[in-house]
Biopython code that builds the backbone (N, CA, C, O; Angstrom):
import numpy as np
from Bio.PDB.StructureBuilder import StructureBuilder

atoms = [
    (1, "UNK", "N", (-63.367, -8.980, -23.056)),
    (1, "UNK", "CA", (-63.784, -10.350, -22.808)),
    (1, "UNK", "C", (-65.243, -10.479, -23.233)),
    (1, "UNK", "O", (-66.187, -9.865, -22.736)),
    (2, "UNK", "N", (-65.281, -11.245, -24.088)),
    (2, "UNK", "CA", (-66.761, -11.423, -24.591)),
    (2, "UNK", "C", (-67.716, -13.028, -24.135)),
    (2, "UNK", "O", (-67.313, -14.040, -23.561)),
    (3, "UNK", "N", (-68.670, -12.781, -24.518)),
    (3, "UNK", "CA", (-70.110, -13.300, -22.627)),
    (3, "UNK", "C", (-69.180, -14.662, -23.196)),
    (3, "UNK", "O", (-68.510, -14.936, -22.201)),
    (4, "UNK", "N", (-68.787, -15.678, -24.310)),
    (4, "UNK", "CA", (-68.605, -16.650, -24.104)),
    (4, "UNK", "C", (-66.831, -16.992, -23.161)),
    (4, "UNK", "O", (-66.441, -17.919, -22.452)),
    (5, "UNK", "N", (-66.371, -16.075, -23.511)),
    (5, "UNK", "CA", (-64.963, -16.486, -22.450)),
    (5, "UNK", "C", (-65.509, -16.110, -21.091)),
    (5, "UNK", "O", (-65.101, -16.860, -20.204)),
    (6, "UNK", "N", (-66.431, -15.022, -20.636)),
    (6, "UNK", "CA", (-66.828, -14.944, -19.417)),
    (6, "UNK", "C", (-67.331, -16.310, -18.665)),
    (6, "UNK", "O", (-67.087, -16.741, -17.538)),
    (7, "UNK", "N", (-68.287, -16.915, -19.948)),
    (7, "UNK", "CA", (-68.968, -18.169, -19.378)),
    (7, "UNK", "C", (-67.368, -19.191, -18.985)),
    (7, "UNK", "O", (-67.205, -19.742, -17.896)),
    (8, "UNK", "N", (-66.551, -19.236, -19.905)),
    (8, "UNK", "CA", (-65.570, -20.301, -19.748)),
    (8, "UNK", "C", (-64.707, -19.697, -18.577)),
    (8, "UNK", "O", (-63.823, -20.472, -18.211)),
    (9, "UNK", "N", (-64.717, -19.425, -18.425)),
    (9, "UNK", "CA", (-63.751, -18.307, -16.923)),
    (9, "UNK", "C", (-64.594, -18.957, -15.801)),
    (9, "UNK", "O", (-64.104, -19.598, -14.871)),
    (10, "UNK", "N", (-65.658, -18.770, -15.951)),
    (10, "UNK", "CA", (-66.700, -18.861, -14.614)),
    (10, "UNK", "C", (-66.594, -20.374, -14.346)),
    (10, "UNK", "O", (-66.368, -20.661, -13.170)),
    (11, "UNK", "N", (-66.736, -21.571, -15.363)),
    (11, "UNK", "CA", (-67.190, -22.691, -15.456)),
    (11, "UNK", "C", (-65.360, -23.018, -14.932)),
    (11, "UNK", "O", (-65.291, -23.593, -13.846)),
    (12, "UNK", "N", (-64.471, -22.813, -15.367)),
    (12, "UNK", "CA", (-63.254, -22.886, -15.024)),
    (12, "UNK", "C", (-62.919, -22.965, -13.495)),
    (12, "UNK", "O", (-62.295, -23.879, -12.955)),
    (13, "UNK", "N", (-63.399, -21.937, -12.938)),
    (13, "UNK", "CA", (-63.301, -21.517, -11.411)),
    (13, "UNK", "C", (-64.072, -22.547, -10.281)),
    (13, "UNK", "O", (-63.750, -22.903, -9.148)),
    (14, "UNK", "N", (-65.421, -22.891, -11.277)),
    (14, "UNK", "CA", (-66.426, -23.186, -10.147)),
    (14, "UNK", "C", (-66.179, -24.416, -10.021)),
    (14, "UNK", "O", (-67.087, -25.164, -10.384)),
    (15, "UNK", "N", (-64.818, -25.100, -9.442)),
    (15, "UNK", "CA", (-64.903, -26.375, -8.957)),
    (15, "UNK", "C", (-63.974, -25.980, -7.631)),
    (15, "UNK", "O", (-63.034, -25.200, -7.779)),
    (16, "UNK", "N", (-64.295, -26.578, -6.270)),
    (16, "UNK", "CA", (-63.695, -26.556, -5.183)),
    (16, "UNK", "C", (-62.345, -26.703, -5.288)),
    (16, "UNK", "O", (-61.710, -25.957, -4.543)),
    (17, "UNK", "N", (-61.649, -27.500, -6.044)),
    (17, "UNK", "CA", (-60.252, -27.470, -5.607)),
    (17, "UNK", "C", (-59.573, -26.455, -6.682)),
    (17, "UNK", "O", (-58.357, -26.287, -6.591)),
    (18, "UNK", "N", (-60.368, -25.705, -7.794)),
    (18, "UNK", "CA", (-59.334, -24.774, -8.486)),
    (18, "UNK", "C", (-59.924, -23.401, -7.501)),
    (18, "UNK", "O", (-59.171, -22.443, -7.329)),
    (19, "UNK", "N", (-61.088, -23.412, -6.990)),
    (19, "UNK", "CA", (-61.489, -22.325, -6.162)),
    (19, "UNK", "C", (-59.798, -21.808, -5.018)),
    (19, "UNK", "O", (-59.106, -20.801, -4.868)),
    (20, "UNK", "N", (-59.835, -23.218, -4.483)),
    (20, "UNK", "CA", (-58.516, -23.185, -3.276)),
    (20, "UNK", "C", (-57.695, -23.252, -3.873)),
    (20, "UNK", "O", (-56.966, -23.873, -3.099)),
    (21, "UNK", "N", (-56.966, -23.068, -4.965)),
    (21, "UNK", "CA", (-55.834, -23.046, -5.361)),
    (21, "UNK", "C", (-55.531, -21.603, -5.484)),
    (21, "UNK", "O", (-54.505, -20.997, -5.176)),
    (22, "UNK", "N", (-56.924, -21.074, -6.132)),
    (22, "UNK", "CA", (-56.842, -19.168, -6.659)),
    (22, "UNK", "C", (-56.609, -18.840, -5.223)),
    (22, "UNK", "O", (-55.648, -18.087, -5.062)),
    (23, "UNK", "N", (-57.316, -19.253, -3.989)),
    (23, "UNK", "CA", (-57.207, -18.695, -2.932)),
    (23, "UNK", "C", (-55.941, -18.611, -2.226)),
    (23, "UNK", "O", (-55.622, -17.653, -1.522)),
    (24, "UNK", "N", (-55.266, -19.590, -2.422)),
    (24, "UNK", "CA", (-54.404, -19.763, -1.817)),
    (24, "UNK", "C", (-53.018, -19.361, -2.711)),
    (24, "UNK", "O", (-51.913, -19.232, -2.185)),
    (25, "UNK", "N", (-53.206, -19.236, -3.751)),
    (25, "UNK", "CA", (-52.113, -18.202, -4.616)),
    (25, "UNK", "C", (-52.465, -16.896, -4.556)),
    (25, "UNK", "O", (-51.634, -16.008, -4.748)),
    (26, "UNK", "N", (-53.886, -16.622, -4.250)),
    (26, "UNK", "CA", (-53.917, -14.977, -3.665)),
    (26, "UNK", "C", (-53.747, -14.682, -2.770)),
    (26, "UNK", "O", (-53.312, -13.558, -2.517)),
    (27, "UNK", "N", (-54.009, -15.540, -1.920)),
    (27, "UNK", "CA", (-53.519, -15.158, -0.200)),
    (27, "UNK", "C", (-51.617, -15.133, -0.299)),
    (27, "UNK", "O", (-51.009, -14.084, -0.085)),
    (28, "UNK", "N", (-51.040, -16.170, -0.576)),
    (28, "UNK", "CA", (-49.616, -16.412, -0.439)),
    (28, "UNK", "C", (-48.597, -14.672, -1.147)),
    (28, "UNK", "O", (-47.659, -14.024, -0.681)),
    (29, "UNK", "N", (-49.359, -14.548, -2.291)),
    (29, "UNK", "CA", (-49.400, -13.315, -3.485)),
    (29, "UNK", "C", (-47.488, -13.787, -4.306)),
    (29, "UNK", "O", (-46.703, -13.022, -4.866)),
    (30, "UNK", "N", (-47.382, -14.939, -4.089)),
    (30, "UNK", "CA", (-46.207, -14.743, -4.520)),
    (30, "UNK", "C", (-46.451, -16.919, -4.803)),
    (30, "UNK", "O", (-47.211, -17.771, -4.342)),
    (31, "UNK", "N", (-45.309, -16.905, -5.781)),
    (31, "UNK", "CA", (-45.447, -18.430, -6.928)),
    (31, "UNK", "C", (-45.655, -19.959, -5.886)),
    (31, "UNK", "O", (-45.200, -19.967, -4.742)),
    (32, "UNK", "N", (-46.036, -20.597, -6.190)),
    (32, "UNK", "CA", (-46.084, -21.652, -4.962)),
    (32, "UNK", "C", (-46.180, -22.761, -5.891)),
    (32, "UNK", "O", (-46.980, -22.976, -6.801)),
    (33, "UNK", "N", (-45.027, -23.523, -5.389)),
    (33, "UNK", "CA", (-45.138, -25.028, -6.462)),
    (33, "UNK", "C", (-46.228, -26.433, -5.540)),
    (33, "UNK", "O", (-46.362, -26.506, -4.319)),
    (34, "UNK", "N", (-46.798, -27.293, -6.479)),
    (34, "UNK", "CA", (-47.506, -28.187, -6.204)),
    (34, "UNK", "C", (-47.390, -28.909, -5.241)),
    (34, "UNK", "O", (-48.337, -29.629, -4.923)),
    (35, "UNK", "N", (-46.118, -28.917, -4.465)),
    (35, "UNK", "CA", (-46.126, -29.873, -3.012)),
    (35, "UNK", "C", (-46.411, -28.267, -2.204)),
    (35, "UNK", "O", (-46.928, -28.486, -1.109)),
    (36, "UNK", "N", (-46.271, -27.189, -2.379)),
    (36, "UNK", "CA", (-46.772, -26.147, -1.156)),
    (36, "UNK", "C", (-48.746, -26.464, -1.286)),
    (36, "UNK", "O", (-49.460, -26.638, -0.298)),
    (37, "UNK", "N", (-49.056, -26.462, -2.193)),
    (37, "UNK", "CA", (-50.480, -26.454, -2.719)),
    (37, "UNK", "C", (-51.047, -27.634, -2.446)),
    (37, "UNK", "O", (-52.276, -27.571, -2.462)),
    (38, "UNK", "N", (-50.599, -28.693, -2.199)),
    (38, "UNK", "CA", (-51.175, -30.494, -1.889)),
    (38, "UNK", "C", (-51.678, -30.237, -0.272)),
    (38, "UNK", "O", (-52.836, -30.105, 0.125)),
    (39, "UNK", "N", (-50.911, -30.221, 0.211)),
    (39, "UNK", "CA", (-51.229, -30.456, 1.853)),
    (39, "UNK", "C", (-52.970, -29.782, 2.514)),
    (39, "UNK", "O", (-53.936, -30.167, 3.173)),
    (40, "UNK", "N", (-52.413, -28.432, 1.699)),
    (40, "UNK", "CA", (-54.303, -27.799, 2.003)),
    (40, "UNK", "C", (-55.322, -28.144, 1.237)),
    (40, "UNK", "O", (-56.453, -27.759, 1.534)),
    (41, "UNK", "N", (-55.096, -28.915, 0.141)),
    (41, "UNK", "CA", (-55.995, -29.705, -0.562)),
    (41, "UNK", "C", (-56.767, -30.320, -0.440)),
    (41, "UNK", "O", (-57.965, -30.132, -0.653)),
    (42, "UNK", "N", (-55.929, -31.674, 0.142)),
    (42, "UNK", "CA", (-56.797, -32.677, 0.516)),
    (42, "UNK", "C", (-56.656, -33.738, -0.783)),
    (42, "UNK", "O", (-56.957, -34.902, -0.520)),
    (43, "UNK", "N", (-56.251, -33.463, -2.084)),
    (43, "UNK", "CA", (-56.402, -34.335, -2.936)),
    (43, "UNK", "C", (-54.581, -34.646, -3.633)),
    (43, "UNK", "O", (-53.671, -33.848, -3.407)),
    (44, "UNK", "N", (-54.435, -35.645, -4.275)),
    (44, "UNK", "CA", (-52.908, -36.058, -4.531)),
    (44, "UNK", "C", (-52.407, -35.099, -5.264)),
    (44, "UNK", "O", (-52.870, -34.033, -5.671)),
    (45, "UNK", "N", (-51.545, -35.546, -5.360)),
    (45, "UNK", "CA", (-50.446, -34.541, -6.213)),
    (45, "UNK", "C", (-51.054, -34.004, -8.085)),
    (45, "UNK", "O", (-51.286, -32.925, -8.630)),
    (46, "UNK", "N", (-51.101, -35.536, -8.534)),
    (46, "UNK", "CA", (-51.480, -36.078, -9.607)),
    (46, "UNK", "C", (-52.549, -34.828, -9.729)),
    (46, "UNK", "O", (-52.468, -33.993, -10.630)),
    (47, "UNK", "N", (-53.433, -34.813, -8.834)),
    (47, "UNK", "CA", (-55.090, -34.435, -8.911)),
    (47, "UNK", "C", (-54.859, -32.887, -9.403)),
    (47, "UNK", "O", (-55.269, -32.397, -10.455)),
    (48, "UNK", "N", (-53.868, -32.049, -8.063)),
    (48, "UNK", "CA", (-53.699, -30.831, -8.025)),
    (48, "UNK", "C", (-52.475, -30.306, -9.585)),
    (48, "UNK", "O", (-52.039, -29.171, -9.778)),
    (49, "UNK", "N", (-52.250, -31.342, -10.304)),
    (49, "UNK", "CA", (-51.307, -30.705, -11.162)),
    (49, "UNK", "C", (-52.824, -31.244, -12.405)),
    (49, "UNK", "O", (-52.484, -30.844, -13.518)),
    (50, "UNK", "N", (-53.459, -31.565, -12.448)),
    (50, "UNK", "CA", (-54.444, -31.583, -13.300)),
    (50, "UNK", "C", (-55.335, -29.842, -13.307)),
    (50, "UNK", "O", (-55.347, -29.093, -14.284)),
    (51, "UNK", "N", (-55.774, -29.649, -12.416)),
    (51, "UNK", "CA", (-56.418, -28.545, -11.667)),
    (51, "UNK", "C", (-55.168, -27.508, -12.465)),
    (51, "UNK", "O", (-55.346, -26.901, -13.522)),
    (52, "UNK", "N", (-54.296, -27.510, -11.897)),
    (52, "UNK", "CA", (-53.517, -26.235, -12.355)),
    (52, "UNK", "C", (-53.302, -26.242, -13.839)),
    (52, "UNK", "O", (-53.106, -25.144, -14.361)),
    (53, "UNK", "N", (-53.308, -27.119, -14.464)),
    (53, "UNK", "CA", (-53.428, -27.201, -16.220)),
    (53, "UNK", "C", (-54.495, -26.939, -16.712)),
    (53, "UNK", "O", (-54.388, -26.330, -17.776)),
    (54, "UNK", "N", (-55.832, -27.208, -16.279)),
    (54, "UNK", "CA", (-56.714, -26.518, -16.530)),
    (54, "UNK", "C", (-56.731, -25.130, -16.225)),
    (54, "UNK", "O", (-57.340, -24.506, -17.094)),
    (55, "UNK", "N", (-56.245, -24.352, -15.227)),
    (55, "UNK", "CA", (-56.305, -23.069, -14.736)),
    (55, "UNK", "C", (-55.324, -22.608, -15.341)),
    (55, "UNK", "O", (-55.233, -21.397, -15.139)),
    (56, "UNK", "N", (-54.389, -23.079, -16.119)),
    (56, "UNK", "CA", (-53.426, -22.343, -17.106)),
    (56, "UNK", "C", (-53.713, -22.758, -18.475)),
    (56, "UNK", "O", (-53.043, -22.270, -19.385)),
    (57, "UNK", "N", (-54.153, -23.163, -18.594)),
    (57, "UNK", "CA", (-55.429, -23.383, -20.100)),
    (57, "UNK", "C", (-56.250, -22.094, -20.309)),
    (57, "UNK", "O", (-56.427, -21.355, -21.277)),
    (58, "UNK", "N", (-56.783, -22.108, -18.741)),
    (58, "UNK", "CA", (-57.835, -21.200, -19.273)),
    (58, "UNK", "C", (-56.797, -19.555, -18.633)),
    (58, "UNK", "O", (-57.331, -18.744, -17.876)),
    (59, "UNK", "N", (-55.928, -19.457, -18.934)),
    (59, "UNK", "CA", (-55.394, -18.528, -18.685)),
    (59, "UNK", "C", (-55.344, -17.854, -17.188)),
    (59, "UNK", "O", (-55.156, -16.641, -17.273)),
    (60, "UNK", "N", (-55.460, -18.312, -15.887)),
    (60, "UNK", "CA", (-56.143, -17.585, -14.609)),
    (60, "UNK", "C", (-54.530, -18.115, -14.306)),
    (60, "UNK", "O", (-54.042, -17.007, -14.084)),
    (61, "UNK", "N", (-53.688, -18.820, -14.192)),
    (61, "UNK", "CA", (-52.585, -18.693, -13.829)),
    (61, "UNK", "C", (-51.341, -19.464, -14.907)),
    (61, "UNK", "O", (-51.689, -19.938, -15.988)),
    (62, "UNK", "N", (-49.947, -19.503, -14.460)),
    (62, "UNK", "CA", (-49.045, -19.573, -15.269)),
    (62, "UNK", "C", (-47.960, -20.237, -14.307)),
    (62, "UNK", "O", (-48.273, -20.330, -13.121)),
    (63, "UNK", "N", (-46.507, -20.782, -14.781)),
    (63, "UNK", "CA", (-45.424, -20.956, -13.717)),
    (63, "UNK", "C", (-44.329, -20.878, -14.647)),
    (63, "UNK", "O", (-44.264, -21.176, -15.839)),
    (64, "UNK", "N", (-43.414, -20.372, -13.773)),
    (64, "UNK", "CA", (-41.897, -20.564, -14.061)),
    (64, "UNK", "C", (-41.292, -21.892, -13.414)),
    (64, "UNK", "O", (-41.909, -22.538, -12.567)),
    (65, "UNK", "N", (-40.022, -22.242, -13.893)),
    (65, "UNK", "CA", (-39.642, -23.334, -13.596)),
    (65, "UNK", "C", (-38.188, -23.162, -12.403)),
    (65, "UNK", "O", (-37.400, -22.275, -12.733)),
    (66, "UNK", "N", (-37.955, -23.676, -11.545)),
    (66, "UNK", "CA", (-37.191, -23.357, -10.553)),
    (66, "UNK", "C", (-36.674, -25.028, -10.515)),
    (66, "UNK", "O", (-37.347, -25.957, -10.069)),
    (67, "UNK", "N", (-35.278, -25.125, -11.118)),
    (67, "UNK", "CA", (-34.865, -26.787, -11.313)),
    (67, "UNK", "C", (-35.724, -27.703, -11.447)),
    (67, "UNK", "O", (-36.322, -27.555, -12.513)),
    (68, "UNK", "N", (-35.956, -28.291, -11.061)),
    (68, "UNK", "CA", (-37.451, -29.590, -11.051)),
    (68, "UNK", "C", (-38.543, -28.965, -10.903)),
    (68, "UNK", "O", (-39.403, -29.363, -11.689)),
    (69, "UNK", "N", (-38.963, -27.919, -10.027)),
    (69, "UNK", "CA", (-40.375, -27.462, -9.634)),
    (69, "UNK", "C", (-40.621, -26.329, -10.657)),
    (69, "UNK", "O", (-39.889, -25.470, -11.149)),
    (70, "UNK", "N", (-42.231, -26.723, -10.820)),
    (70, "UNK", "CA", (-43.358, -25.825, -11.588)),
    (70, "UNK", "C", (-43.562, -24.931, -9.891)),
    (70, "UNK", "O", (-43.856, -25.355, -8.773)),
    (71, "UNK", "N", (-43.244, -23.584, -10.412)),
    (71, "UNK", "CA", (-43.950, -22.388, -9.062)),
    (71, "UNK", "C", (-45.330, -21.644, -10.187)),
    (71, "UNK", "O", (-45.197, -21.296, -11.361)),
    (72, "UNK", "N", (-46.533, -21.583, -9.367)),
    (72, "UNK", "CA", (-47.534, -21.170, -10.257)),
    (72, "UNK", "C", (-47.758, -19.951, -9.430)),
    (72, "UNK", "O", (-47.530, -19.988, -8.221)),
    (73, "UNK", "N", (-48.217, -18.806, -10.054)),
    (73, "UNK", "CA", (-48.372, -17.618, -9.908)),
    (73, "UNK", "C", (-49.872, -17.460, -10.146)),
    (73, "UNK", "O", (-50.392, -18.488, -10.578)),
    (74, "UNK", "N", (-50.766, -16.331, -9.954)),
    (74, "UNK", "CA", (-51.902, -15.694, -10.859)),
    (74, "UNK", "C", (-51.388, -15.209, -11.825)),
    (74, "UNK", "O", (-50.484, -14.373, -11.808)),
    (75, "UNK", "N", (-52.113, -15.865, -13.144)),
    (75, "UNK", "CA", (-51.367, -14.195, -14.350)),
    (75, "UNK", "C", (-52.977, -13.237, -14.413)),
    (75, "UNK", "O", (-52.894, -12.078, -14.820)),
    (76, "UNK", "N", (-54.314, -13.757, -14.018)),
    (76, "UNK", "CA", (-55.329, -13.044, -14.363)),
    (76, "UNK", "C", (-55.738, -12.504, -12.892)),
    (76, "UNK", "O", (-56.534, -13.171, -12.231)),
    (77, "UNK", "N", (-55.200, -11.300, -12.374)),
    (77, "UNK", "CA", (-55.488, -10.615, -11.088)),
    (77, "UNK", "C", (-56.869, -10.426, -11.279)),
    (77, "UNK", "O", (-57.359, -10.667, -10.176)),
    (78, "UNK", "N", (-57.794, -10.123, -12.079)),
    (78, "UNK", "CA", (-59.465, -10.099, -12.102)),
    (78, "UNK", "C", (-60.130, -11.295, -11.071)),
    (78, "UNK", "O", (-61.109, -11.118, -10.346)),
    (79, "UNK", "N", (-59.477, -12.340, -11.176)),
    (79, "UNK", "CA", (-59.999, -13.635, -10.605)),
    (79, "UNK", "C", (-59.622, -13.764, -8.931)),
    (79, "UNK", "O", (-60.415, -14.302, -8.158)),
    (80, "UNK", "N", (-58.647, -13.345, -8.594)),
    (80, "UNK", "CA", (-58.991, -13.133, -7.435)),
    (80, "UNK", "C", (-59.643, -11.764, -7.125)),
    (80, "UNK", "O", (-60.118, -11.946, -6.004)),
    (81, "UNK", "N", (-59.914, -10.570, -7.473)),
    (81, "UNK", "CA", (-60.618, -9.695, -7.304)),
    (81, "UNK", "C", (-62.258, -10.418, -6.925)),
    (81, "UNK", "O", (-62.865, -10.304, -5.860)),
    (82, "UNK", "N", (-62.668, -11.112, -8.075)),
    (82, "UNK", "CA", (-63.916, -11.441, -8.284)),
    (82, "UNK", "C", (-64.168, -12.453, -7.367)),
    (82, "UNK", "O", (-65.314, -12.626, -6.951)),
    (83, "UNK", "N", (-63.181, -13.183, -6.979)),
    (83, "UNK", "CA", (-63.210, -14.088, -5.656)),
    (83, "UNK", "C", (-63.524, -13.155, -4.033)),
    (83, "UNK", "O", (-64.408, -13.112, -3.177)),
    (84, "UNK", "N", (-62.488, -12.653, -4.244)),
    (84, "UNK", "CA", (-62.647, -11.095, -2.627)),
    (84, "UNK", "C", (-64.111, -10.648, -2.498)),
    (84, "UNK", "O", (-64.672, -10.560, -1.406)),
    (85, "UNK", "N", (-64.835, -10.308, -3.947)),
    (85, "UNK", "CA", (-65.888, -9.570, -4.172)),
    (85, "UNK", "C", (-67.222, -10.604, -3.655)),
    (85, "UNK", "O", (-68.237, -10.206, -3.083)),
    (86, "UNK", "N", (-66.970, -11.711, -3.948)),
    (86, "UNK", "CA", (-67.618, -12.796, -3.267)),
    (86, "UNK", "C", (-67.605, -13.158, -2.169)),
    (86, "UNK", "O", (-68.491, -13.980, -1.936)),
    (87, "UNK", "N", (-66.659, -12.785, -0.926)),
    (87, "UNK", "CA", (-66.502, -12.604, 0.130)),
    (87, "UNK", "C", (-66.581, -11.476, 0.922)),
    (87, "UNK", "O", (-66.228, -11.431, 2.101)),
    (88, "UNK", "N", (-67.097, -10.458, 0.203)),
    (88, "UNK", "CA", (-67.719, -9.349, 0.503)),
    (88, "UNK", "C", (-69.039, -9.708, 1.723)),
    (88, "UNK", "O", (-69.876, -10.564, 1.436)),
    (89, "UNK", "N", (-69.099, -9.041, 2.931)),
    (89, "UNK", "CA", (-70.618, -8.668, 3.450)),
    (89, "UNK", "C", (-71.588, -8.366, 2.095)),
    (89, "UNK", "O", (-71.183, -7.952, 1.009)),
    (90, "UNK", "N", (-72.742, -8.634, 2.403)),
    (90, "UNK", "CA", (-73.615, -7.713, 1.776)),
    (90, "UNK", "C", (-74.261, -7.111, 3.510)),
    (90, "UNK", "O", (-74.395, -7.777, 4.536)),
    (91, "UNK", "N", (-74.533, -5.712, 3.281)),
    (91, "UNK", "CA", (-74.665, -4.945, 4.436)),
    (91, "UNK", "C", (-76.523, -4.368, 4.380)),
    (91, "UNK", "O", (-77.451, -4.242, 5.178)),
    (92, "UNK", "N", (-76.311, -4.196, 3.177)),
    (92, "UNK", "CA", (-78.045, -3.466, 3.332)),
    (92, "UNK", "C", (-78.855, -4.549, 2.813)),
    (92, "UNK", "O", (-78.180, -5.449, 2.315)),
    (93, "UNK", "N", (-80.449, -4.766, 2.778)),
    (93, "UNK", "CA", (-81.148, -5.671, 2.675)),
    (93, "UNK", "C", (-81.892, -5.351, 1.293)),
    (93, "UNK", "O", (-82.640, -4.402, 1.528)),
    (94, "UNK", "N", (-82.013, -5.756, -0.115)),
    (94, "UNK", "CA", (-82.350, -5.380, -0.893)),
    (94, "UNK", "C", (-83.616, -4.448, -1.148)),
    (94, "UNK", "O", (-84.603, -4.766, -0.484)),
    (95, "UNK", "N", (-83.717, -3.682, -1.741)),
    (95, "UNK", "CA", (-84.687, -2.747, -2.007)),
    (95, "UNK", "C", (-86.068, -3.610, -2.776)),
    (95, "UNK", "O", (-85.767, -3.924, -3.927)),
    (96, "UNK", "N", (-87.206, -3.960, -2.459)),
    (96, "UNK", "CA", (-87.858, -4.726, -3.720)),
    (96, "UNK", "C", (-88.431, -3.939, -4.916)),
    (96, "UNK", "O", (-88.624, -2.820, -4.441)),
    (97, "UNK", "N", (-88.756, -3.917, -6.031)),
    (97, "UNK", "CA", (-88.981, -3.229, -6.945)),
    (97, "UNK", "C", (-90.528, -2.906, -6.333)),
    (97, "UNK", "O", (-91.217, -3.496, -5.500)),
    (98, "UNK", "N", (-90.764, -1.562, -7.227)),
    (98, "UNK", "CA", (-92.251, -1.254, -6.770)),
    (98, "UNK", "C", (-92.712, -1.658, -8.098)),
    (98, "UNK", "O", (-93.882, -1.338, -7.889)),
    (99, "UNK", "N", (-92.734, -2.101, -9.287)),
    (99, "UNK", "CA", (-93.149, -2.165, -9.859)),
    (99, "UNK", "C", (-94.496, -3.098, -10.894)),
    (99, "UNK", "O", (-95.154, -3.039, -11.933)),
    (100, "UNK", "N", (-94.195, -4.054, -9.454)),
    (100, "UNK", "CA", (-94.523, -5.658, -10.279)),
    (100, "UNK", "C", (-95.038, -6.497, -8.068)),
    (100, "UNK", "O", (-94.633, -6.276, -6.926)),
    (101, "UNK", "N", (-96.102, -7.430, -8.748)),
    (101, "UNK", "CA", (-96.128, -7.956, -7.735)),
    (101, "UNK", "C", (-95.584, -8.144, -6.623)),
    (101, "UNK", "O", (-96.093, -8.751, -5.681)),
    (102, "UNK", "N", (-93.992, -7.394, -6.663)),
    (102, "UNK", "CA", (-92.890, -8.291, -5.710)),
    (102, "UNK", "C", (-93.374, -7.488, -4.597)),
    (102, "UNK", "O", (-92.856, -7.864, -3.545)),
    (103, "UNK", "N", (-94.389, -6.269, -4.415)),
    (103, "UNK", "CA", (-94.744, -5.187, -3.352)),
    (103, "UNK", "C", (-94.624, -5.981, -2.031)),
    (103, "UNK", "O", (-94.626, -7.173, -2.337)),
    (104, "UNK", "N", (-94.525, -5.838, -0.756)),
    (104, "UNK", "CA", (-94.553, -6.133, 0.262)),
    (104, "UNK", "C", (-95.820, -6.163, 0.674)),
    (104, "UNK", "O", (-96.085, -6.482, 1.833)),
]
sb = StructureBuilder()
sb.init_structure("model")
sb.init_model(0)
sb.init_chain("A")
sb.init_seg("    ")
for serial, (resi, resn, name, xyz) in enumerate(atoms, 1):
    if name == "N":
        sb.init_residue(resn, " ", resi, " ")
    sb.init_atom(name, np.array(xyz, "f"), 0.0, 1.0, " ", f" {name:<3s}", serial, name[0])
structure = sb.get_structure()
């Protein structure tokens, strides 16, 4: 992955309702169609099937079709990794460099 798909990955993610969608297809870990995904939203149907076309544009998820319903899956497991990793503690308090004004 080279820095400009990194940038488009990142810019992809960083809106609140595709944030809760990754979350909530990583938490579930298994396909969830657009009326399971509306209710924790908060936004219409319309809104959340926009959101997921962008997030399968940019490759972070995908769906199979089950009679009428789109079920969307993760296809890019990195993205919720990098989500978890963001919900990480940070535990120790940074070290400051000795090198440069930042001295204590």
């Amino acid at each position: 992955m080279d820095l400009q798909d990194k940038v488009q990955l990142l810019r992809v993610v960083a809106h609140p309702t595709r944030l809760k969608i990754i979350e909530r297809l990583a938490a579930e870990g298994e396909p969830l169609c657009v009326s399971d995904l509306e209710p924790d939203l908060g936004v219409p149907q319309p809104n959340v099937s926009q959101h997921l076309a962008v997030l399968r544009k940019a490759g972070v998820v995908d769906f199979y079709v089950d009679g009428r319903l789109r079920c969307y899956f993760l296809k890019d497991p990195r993205v919720a990794r990098l989500l978890a990793l963001l919900d990480e503690a940070v535990e120790e308090e940074p070290v400051p460099p000795t090198c440069c004004s930042a001295k204590g």
